[in-house]
C-alpha positions, -999 to +999 in steps of 0.1 A: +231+022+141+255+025+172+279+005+150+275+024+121+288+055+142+312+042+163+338+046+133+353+080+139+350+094+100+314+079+100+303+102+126+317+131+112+303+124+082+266+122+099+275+150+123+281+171+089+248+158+075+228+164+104+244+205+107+230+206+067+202+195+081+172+189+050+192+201+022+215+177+028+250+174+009+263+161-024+296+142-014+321+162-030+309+186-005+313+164+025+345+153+011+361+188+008+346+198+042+362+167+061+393+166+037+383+125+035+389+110+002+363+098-021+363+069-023+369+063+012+336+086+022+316+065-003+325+039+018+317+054+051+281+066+036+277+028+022+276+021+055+255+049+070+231+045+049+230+004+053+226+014+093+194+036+085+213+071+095+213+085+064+191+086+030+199+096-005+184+110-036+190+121-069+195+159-076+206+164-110+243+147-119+248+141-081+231+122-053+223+142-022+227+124+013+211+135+041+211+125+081+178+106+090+166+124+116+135+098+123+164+070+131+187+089+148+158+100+173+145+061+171+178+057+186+183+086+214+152+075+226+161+037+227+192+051+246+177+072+269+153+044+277+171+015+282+207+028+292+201+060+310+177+050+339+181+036+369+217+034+383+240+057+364+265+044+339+302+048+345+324+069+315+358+052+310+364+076+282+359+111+271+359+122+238+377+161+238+367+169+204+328+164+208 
């Protein structure tokens, strides 16, 4: 999962999904909200949904894609379990557009 968001255009993509929240969003949406081509989101949501972090479904013509909220809490709390206790964890880098 942590791999599957590391990629910068992957997590936009699932920070977009996740801000839809249960409606999801058909990819031409995601597409023209993140100005990322189409072929290069299917990619990126290939690979989300390979990780777990996002599902999709049939809705009409289009497939809908939406975050998966059950993972991405499977995964905060695996984080805050096993990386944020005990002594604290040095930064080396901060991302200014989160």
């Amino acid at each position: 999962s942590l791999l599957a968001l590391a990629q910068v255009q992957r997590l936009r993509v699932f920070r977009a999904l996740v801000v839809a929240g249960a409606e999801g969003l058909a990819p031409g949406v995601i597409a023209g909200q993140l100005g990322v081509a189409p072929s290069a989101l299917s990619f990126h949501l290939k690979e989300l949904t390979h990780a777990g972090m996002v599902s999709s479904e049939p809705r009409g013509r289009n497939l809908v894609y939406r975050a998966n909220f059950d993972q991405m809490n499977a995964l905060l709390g695996y984080l805050t379990e096993h990386c944020c206790q005990g002594e604290a964890c040095a930064v080396e880098a901060v991302c200014a557009s989160c």
